[in-house]
C-alpha positions in Angstrom: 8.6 18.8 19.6 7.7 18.7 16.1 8.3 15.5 14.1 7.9 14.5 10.2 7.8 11.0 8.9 7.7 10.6 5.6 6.5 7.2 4.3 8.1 6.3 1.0 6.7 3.8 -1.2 9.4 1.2 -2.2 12.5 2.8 -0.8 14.2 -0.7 -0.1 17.0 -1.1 1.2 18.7 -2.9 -1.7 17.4 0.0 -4.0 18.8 2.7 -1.4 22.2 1.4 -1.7 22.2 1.1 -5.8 21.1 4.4 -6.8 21.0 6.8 -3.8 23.0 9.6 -5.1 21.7 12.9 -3.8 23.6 15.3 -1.0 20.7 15.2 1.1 21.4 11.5 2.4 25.0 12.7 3.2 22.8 14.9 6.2 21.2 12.3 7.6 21.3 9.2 9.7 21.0 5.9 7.5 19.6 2.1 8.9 17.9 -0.4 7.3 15.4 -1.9 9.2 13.2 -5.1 8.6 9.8 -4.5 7.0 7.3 -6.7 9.0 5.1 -9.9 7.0 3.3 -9.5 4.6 5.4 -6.3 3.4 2.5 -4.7 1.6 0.7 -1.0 1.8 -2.1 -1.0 3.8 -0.4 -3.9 6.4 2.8 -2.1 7.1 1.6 2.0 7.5 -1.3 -0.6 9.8 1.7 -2.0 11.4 3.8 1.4 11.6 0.8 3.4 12.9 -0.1 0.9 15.9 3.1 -0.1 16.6 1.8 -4.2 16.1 1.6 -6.7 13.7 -1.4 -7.8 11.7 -2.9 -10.0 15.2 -3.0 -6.6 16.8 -4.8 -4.6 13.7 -6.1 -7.1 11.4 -5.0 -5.5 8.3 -3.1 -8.8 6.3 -3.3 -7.3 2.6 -4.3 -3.8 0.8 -8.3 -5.6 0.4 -9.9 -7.8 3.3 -13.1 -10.5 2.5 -15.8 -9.4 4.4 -17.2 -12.8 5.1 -21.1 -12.0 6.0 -21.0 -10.4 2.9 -18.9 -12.9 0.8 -17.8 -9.8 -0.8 -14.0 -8.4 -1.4 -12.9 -4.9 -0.9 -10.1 -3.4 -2.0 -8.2 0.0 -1.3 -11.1 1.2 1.6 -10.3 4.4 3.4 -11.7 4.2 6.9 -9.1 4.3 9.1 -11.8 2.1 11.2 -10.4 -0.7 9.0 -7.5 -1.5 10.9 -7.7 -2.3 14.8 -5.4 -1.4 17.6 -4.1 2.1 19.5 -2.1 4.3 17.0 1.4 5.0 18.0 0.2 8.9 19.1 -2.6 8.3 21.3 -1.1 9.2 24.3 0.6 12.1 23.0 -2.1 13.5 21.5 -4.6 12.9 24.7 -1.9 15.4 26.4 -2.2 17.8 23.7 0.1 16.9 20.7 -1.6 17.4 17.3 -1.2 14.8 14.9 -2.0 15.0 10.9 -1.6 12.5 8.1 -1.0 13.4 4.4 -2.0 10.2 1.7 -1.5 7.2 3.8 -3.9 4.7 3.8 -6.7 4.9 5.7 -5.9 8.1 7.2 -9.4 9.2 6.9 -11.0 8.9 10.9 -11.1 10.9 14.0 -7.7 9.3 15.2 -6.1 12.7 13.7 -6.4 16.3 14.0 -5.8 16.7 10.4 -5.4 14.6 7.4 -5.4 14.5 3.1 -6.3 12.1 1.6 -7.8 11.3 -2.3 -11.4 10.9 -2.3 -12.4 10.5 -5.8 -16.7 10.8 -6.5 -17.8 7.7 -8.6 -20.7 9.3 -11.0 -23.7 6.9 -11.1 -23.5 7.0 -14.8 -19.9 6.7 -15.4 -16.7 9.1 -15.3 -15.6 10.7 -12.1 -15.1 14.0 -10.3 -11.7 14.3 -8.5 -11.8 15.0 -4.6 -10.3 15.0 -1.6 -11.2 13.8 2.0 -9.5 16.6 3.8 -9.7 17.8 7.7 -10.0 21.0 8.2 -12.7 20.9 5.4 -10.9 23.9 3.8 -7.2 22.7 4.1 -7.6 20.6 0.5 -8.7 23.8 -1.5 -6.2 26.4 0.2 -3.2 24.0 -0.4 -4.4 23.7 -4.2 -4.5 27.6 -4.4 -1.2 27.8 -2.9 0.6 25.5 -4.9 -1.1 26.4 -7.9 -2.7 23.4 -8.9 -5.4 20.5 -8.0 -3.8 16.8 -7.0 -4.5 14.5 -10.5 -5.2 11.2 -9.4 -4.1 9.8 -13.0 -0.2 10.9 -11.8 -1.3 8.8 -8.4 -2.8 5.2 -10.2 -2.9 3.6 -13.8 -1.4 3.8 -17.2 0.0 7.0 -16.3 1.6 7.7 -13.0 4.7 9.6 -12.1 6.6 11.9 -10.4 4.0 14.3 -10.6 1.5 13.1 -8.1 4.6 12.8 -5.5 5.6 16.0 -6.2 2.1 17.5 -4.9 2.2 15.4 -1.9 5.4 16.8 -1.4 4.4 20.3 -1.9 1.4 19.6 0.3 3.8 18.6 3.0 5.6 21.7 3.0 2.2 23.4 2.8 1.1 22.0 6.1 4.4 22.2 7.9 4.1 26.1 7.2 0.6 25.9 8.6 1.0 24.3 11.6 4.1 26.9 11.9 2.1 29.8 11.5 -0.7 28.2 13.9 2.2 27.8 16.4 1.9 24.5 16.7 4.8 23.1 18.7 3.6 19.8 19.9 2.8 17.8 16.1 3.5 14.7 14.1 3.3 15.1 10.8 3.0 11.7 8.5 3.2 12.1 4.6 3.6 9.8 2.0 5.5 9.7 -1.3 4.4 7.1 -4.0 5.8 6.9 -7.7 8.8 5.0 -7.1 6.1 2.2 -6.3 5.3 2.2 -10.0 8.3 2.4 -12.1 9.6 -0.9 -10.2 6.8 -2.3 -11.3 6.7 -1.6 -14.3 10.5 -1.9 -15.2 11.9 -3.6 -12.4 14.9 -3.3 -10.4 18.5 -2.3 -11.8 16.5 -0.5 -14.8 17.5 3.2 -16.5 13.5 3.9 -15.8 13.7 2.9 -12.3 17.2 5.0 -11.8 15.5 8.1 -13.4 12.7 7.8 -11.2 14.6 7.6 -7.8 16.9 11.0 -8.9 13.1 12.5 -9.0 12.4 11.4 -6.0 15.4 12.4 -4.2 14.8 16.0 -5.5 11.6 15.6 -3.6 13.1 14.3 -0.1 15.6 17.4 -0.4 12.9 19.7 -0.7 10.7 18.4 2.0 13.9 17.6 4.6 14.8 21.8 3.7 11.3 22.8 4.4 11.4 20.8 7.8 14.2 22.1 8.8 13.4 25.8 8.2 9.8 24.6 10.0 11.6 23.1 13.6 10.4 19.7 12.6 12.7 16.4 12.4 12.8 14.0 10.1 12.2 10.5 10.0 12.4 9.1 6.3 11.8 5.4 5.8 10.0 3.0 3.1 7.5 0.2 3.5 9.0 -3.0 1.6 11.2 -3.7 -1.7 10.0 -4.8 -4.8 11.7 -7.7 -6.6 12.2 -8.4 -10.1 9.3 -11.3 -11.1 9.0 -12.9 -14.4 5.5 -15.0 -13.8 2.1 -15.2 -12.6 0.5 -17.8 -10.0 -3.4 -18.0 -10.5 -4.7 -19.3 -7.4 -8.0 -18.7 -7.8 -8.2 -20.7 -11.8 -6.8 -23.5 -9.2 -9.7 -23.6 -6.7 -12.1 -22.7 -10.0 -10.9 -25.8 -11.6 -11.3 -28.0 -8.2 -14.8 -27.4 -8.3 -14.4 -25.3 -4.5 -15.1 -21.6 -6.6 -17.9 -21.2 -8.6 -18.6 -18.2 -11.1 -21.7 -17.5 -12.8 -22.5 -16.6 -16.9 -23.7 -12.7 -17.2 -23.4 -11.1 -20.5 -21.6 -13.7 -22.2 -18.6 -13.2 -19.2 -17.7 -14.7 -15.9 -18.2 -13.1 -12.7 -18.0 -15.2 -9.1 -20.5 -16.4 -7.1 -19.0 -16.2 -3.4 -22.3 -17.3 -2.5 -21.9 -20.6 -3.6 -18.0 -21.0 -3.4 -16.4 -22.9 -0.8 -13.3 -21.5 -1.0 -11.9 -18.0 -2.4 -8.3 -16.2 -3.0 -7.7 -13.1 -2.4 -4.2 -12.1 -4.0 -2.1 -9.1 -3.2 1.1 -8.6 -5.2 3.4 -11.6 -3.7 0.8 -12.0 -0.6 -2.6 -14.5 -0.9 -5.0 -15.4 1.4 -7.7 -18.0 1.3 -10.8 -18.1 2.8 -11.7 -21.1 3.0 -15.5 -21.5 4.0 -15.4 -25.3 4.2 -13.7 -26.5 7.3 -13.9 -29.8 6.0 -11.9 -29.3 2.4 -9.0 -27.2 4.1 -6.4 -30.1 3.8 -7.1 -30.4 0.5 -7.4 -26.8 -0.3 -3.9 -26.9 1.3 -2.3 -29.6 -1.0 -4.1 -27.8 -3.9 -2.0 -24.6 -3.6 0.8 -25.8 -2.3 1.5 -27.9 -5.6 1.3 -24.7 -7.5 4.7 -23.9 -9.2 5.3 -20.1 -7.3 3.7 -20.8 -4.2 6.9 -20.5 -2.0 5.0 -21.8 1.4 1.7 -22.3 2.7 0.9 -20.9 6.1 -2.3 -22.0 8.1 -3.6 -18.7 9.8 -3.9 -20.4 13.3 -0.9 -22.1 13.5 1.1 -18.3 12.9 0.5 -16.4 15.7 1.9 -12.9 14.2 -1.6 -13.5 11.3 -4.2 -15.0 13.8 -6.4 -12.3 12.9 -9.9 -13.7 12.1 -9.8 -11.3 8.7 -6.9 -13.2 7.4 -7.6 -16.1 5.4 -7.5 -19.6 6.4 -4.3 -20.3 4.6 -2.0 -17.2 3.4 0.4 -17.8 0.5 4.1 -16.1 -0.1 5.2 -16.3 -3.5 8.7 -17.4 -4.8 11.1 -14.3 -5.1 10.1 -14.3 -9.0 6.4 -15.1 -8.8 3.8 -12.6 -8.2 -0.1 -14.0 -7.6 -3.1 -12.6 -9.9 -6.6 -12.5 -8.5 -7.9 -14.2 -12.1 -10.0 -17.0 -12.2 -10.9 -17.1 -15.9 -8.5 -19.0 -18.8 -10.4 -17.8 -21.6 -9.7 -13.9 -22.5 -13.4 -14.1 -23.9 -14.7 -14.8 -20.3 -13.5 -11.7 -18.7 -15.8 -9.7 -17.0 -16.1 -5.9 -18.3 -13.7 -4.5 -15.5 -10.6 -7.2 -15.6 -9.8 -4.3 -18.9 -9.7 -1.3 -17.3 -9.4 0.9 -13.8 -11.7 -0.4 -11.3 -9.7 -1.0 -7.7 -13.4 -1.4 -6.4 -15.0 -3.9 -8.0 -11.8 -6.1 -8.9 -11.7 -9.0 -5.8 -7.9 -8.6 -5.4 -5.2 -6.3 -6.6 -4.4 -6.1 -10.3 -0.8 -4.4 -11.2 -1.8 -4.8 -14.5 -3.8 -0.8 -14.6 0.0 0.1 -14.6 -0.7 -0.4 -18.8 -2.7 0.6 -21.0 -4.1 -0.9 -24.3 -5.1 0.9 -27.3 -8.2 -1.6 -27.4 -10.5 -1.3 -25.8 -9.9 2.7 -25.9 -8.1 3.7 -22.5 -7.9 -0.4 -21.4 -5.4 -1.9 -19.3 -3.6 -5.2 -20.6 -4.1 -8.6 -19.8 -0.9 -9.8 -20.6 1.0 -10.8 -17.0 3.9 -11.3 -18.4 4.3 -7.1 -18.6 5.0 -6.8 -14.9 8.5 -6.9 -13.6 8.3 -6.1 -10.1 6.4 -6.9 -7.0 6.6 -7.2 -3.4 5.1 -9.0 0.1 8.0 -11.1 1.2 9.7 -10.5 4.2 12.7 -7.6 3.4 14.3 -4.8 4.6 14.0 -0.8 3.7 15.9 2.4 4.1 15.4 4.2 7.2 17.3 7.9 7.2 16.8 10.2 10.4 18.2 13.4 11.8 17.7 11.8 15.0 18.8 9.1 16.7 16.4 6.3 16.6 18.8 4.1 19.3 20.1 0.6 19.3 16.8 -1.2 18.8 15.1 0.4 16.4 15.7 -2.7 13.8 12.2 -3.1 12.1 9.3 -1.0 11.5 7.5 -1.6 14.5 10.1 -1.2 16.9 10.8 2.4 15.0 6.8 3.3 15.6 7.3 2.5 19.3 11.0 4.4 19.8 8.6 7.3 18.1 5.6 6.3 20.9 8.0 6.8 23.9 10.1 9.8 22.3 6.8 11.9 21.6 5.5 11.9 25.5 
């Protein structure tokens, strides 16, 4: 049996219903099915892939707080990062052949094959574009095939768009042939498509931008579901969470800052944080926060602190919900209101930024910053500051589109119960 699932950033179910439009839904099965908390990138693919929630794999946002190190990471690519079986294991112990194309943390031996961006940071600045790919040749024949290299400027930043989903999607087709022609007839196949991600953020819901974008996806879907099809592979199409239209900022982190539990430091005339020193620490992820606390004694307080915070829908204390007791999580993990979204910024003063809060830097930035999605004319090739730009986010519990050519059966009514329908179906 050959199977495709292709991942679909922000293909919610409210979105499906407003502007789906194309023949090729009219071929499939169509279900919504409940995204699992918190409804972000890394923590639902973690939560598809093993079939659990974040106790199981310990992936509660897109960046974790490594707390030896009292050092965030964001956007990490091990696929050693999250814990927990994947969905295939047994399959592919008997034989099946399993390959993953852009998901996060796809990178690992837990696949046969797998694509993923890999850009090389030059010691002195600038970057050569890459690929972690497996076969070590599979990156460089797909490129010659389709006729061009993946741009990871169409994938993140000022200037996304349909162009970096329609090399995935290429790819996809690419890889389906391959495993054809290698006579593969025992594979999973899981690809993900990503621009509609950004035009919801940027424009938000219900917007001509955000219409235009999902006809270009579609166009993409059609041609990956035809390829399948001609391939002997079905199709399993779903998205990961829905973004909501939000018209403000919550800044946990100026709150703790101001409390005198996070300290920063003065290094060329800008503030940077001293982790070392703090006693507690926010890590934000679109509508999703968690905070380490590293001060048993000041959690109560820490508590009443962000609770007060206008945005701050509820509080949650890690070991009292048993679907985030994941030591990686923070003490405390924050959902936003439907409209609020939370920044990782703990600086007031514009003049205190440090030198990477204005441009790219997914890396170096201790929590996720929608604001790359624009770009400023000063300084040259910046990103704004201004959080009042963004109009979409996501993290809160939803739903999202799920199309098959299958059927997925009568449970199948959240992401994780989808990922272990597919465990059962594949053996």
């Amino acid at each position: 049996m050959k199977t495709l699932v292709l991942f679909c950033a922000a293909l919610g179910d409210k979105l499906f219903h407003a502007e789906a439009g194309h023949d090729v839904w009219g071929e499939l099965n169509l279900q919504s099915a409940a995204s699992p908390f918190p409804a972000l990138t890394c923590p639902v693919q973690a939560s598809f892939r093993t079939a659990a929630p974040v106790k199981v794999h310990g992936m509660g946002a897109s960046g974790y707080f490594d707390r030896p190190l009292r050092k965030a990471f964001f956007w990490e690519q091990s696929s050693g990062l999250y814990d927990g079986e994947r969905f295939w294991s047994d399959f592919r112990r008997k034989g099946g052949y399993t390959g993953q194309i852009c998901l996060q943390q796809c990178p690992g031996p837990e696949s046969d094959l797998y694509l993923s961006p890999g850009p090389v940071h030059k010691h002195h600045g600038g970057m050569i574009q890459s690929f972690y790919s497996k076969p070590d040749e599979m990156y460089s024949q797909i490129c010659t095939s389709i006729g061009k290299k993946f741009n990871l400027m169409d994938y993140w930043g000022p200037f996304p768009s349909i162009h970096g989903t329609e090399w995935i999607a290429a790819a996809t087709c690419d890889v389906m042939k391959f495993l054809t022609r290698e006579h593969r007839e025992d594979c999973l196949l899981l690809s993900y498509l990503p621009h509609m991600d950004y035009a919801l953020q940027k424009y938000g819901p219900g917007t001509k931008q955000t219409s235009s974008a999902f006809a270009a996806f579609e166009c993409e879907v059609a041609k990956v579901v035809r390829e399948a099809r001609q391939n002997g592979f079905r199709v399993l199409i779903l998205g990961d969470y829905e973004i909501g239209a939000v018209s403000r900022a919550v800044y946990p982190n100026q709150a703790l800052l101001q409390a005198g539990w996070l300290t920063d430091r003065r290094a060329g005339g800008m503030s940077y944080l001293n982790l070392h020193s703090s006693r507690a620490f926010a890590l934000a992820d679109h509508q999703v926060c968690h905070i380490y606390c590293f001060d048993p004694s000041i959690l109560d307080d820490v508590q009443r602190t962000v609770s007060a915070l206008p945005g701050v829908a509820r509080v949650m204390r890690r070991d009292e919900t048993p679907e985030l007791n994941h030591p990686r999580c923070g003490e405390l993990i924050l959902e936003a209101e439907e409209d609020a979204w939370f920044s990782y910024r703990w600086w007031d003063d514009e003049r205190l930024a440090p030198d990477f809060a204005t441009h790219v830097d997914i890396h170096n930035k201790p929590g996720f910053d929608p604001l790359e999605l624009f770009w400023t004319v000063w300084p040259p090739m910046g990103t704004a500051q201004d959080s009042s730009l963004l109009k979409g986010s996501h993290g809160r519990s939803c739903r999202i589109a799920v199309a098959s050519d299958f059927k997925l059966g009568q449970n199948a009514d959240s992401i994780i119960d989808i990922a272990a329908f597919l465990r059962d179906s594949l053996v």
